[in-house]
N, C-alpha and C positions, 0 to 999 in steps of 0.2 A: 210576191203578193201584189198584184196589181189598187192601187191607189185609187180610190173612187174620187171623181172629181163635178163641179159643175162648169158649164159651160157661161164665161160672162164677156162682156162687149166693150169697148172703147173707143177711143179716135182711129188705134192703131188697127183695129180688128177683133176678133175671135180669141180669148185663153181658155183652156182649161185651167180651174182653180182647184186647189181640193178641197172635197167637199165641207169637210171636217171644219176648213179655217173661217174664223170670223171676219177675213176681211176679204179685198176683192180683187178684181183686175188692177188699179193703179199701183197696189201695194205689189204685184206679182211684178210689175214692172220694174219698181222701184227695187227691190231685193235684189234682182238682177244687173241693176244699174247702178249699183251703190254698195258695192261688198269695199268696204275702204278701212274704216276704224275697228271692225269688229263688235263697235258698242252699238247696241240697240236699243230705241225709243224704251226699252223695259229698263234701261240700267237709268232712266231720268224717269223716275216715278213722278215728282213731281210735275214735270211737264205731259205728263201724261193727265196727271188731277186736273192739272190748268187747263187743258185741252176740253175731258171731259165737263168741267164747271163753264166751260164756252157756251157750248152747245148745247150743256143744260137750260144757262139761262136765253140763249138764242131762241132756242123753242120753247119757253117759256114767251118770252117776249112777243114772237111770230104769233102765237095762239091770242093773246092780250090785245094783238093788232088784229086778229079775224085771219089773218092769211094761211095758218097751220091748226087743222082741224084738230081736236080735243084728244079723239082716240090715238092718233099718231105722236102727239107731246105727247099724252102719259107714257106712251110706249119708248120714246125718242129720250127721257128724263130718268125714266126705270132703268134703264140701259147706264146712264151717265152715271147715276146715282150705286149703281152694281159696280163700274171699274173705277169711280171716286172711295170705292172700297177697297179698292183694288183688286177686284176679278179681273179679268182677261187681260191682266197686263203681258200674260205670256203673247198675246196676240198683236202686239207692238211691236214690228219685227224691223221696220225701217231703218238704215244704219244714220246714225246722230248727222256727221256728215254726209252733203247732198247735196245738187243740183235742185234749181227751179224754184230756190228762196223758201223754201218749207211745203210747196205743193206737195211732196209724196206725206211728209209728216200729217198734213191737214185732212189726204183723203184714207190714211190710214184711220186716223179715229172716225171720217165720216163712215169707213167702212163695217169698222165693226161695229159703231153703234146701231148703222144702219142695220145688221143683220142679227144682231140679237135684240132690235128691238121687231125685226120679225116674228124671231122668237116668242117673243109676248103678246103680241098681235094672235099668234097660233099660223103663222104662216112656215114656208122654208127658208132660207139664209140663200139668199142669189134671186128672190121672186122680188126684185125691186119696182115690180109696180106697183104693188103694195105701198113699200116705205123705200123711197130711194137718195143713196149717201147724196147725195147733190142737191137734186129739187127740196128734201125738207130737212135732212139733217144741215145741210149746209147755207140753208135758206136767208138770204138779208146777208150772207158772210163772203167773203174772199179768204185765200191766204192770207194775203197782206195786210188785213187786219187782225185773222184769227193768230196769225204764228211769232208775230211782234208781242202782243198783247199775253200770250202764253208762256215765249220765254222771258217778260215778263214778272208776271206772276209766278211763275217757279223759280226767278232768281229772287224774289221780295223774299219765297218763303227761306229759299238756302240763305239771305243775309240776317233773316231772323237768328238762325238757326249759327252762325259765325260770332254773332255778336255774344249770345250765348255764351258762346265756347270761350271765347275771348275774356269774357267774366268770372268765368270757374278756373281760368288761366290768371289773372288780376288777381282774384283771391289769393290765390297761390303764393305772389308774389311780395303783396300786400302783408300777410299772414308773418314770412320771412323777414320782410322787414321791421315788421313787430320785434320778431324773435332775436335779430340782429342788431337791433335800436344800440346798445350799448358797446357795442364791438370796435374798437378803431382801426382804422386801415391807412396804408397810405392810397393814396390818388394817382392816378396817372394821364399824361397828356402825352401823345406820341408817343406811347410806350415810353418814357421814361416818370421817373418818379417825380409828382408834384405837392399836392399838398395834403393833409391828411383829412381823411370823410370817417363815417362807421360803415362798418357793413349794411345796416339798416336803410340809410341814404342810398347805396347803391342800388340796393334791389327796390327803394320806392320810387326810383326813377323808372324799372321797368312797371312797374303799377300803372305809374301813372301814361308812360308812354301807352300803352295798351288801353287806357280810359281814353286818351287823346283821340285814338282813332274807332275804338267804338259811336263815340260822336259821328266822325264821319261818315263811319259807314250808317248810321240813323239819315243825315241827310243823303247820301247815297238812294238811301230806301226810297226818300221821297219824290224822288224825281223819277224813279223805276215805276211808281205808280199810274201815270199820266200814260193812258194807251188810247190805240186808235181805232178800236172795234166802233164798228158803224162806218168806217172811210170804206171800205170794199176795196177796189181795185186799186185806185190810184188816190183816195180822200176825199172823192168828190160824193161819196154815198151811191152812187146807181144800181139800181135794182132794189135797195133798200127805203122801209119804209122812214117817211120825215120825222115821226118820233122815235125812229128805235135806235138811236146812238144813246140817247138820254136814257131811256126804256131799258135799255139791256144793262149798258153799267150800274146802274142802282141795283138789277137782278144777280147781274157777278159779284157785285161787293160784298150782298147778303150771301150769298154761296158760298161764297171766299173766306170772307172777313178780311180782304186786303183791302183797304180803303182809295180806290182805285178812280178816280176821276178823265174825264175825257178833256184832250187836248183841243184846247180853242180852236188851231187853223190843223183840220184831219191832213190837209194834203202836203204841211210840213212835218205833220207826226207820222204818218207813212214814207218819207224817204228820210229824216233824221234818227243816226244812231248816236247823237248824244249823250242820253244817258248811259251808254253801254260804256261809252267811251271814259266816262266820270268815273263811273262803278269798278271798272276796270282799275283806274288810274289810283282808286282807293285803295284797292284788293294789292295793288303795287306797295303801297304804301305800308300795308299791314304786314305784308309779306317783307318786305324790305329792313323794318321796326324788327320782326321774330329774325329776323336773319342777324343781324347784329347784336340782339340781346343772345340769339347762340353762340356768336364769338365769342363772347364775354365771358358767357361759361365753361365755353374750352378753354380760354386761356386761362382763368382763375382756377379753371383745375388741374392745369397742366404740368404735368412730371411724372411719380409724386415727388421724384428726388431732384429732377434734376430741371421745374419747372415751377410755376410760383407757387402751387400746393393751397394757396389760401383758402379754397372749398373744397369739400367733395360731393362730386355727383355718386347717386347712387349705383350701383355697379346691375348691370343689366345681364352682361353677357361674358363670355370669353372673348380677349380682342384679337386675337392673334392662334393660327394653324402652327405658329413654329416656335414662338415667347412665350414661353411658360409664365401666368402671373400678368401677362399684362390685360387691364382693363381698360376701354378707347368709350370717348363721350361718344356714344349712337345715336341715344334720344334728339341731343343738339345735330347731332350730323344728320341725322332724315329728315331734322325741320329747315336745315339749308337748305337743301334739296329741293324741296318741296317750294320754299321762295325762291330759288332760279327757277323752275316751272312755272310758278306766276307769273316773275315778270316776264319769260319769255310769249305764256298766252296773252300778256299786255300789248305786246309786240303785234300777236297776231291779230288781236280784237282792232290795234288801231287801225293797222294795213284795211284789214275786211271792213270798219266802217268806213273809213278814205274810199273805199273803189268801188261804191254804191252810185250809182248813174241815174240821172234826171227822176223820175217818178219813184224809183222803188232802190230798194237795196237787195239784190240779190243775196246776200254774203253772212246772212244773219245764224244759219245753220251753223256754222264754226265760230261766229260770233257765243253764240248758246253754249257749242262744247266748248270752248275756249274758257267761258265761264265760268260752266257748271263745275269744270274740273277745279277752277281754282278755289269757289268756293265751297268744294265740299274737301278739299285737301288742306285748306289753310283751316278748317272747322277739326278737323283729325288732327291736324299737327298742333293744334291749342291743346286739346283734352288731351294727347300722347305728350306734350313735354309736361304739360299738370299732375298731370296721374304717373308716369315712367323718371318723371326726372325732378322737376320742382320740388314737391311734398317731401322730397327724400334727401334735398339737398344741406348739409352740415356745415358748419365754420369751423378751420384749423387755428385755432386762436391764438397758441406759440405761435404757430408760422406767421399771422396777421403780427401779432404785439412785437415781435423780431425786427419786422421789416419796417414798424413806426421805428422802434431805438432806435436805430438802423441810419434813419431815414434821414438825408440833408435836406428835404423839403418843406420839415418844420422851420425851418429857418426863418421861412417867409413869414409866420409867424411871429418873428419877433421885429419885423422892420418898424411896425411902427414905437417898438421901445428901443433898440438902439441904432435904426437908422439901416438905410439902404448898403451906404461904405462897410461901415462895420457887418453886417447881417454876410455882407459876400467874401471879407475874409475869412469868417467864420467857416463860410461853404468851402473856401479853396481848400484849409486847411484839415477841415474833416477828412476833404474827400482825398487827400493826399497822404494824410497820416493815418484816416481810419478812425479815427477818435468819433466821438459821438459829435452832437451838435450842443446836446446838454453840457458836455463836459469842460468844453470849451468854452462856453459863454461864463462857465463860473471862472476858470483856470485865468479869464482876462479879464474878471473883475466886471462885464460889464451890467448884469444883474445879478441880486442876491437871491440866496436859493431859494428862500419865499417866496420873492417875485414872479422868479423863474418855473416856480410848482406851478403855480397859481395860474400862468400863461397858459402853461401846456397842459393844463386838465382839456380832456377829451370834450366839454361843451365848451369851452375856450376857441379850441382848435377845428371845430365843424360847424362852426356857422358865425354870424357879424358879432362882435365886440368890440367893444368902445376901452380904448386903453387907459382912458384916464377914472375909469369905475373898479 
């Protein structure tokens, strides 16, 4: 069955397009020039909203100034206002990575808006002297303000949306350490045994490390805000009118609700990817924090016999095709994973802002996927170890309370009652004979066993006391 098609025009010449699609020649180009990731402008929904809320308020703006006649905005805004719903996102077909710093991305959304706000007009989809993607949808705009400014805006909304997740993961941990408050453990420095904590203490360190960098990423937010819409080409404005850098941001921010301000010097905010470079260096940071709070829980769960046993994780799955019985931490191993893939897209974010040359940054396209991926996978790997592994996690309290008796590391504990000398015979001779550390301190007399209770009660032993109280 032959494929009905229209006939549209470019720099390059003559395509047929088919008829059916909402976009046009640039976008036929681009499909063919850029079969690379597989992921298309449809799997970043948000940079799709961001795009649309552009161009919405762009031709709002344009009209406010007299230069875009009334009929063509409402037509040019209904349009925006349909795929900020998310209609024609099927029509999005550009692949994430690209050539040309976001040009095919930019005349992708001119395209289709352009042609379905034909449609409202009551015209056909390809009759752009009507309504045409460049002269009004793209009107006062360049790439290089529009495709900055939108990834953007769609990475504000994915850090919204991390931070979030990051909270219901804190909960979690928070909750645990509640639960655990009274549990004593021993402590460990390089993996060997140091001095004794609760369980509670350990899991409110991860609490709190994950509040630490929630902050972060909030100031992260605010520097992703400052965009360059109204700079055009290179920051200088040309072709745009003198009020509409000010005009349009007050119109996206209402659109939005990103609270979005314009960069004082446009022609340093169109070649700087600083803030990528920050947000990035965050997302590192976040990623980095869950990667080590996952060792933690593999090694505390690790055995169950023949490794320290003191938690359990909840059991997920079968771990093994040939060990019958055996259960492997997953939840914590797909969130490794998941933080080497950050920091390796940290890697690429910084390379690609580095090799951005004089006026413009080419490079921003992989800057964007590099991005989106990390934080829409570090936003997953929060709620998946919350919901799959956290909430479910249990204390072995024989095993814990074993490994305090156990433990030469209260020792330290008692240095400031019988002294450094004394405290490290104690230690030689435990660890040689096996004897406790209790056992011994009575056995030579050097505190009585009241003393000795009184020392080693578990709020004695997990935080400052004054030994003469």
């Amino acid at each position: 069955m032959m494929v009905k098609t229209r006939v549209e025009h470019d720099l390059l010449g003559d395509r047929h397009v088919p008829a059916s699609a909402y976009w046009g020649v640039h976008t036929l180009r681009a499909i063919e020039n850029f079969s690379i990731s597989g992921q298309t402008l449809t799997s970043a929904p948000d940079l799709i909203d961001a795009l649309a809320s552009i161009k919405q308020a762009a031709a709002l703006t344009n009209n406010e100034l007299k230069l875009l006649d009334s009929s063509r905005c409402r037509a040019i805004c209904a349009a925006c206002v349909e795929i900020r719903n998310r209609a024609l996102h099927d029509q999005f077909v550009v692949d994430l990575i690209q050539g040309g710093a976001g040009t095919s991305t930019n005349m992708n959304i001119n395209e289709v808006i352009a042609n379905r706000a034909l449609e409202i007009m009551g015209h056909m989809r390809g009759e752009y002297h009507y309504l045409h993607p460049n002269e009004h949808v793209n009107m006062g705009q360049s790439t290089n303000d529009v495709y900055p400014t939108a990834i953007k805006i769609a990475s504000w909304f994915g850090i919204q949306r991390l931070i979030d997740a990051m909270g219901v993961l804190r909960g979690s941990f928070a909750a645990k350490a509640q639960e655990f408050s009274e549990i004593l453990k021993v402590g460990r420095t390089q993996l060997q045994d140091a001095v004794p904590m609760t369980l509670g203490q350990e899991f409110g360190t991860y609490a709190l490390m994950l509040q630490e960098d929630q902050s972060r990423l909030e100031e992260a937010a605010s520097l992703i805000c400052e965009i360059n819409l109204g700079a055009t080409a290179i920051g200088t404005g040309i072709t745009a009118h003198p009020a509409y850098a000010a005009l349009v941001r007050e119109k996206l921010a209402g659109i939005t609700g990103v609270p979005v301000v314009t960069a004082i010097d446009l022609i340093e905010a169109t070649q700087d990817c600083g803030a990528f470079v920050q947000l990035s260096g965050v997302l590192k940071r976040v990623a980095v924090k869950l990667s080590k709070i996952c060792n933690d829980l593999r090694l505390l769960s690790s055995g169950p016999r023949a490794g320290l046993n003191e938690i359990n994780l909840p059991a997920r799955q079968a771990g093994s095709s040939i060990m019958p019985g055996k259960v492997n931490p997953v939840i914590p191993e797909v969130v490794n994973q998941i933080a080497f893939e950050v920091i390796g897209n940290d890697v690429t974010i910084a390379f690609a802002a580095e090799a951005g040359q004089l006026q413009l940054n080419a490079f921003e396209p992989v800057i964007f996927y590099s991005m989106n991926r990390s934080l829409k996978h570090l936003t997953s790997a929060c709620l998946t170890l919350d919901k799959n592994c956290v909430r479910g996690i249990s204390a072995n309290q024989d095993v814990l309370r074993g490994y305090v008796e156990k433990s030469i590391g209260i020792v330290t504990a008692l240095n400031p009652y019988i002294g450094y000398s004394n405290a490290t015979e104690v230690a030689i001779e435990a660890h040689r004979t096996g004897h406790s550390v209790y056992e011994l301190v009575l056995k030579r007399g050097l505190l009585s066993k009241e003393r000795l209770d009184l020392i080693l009660q578990p709020a004695h032993l997990t935080r400052p006391y004054l030994s003469d109280s």
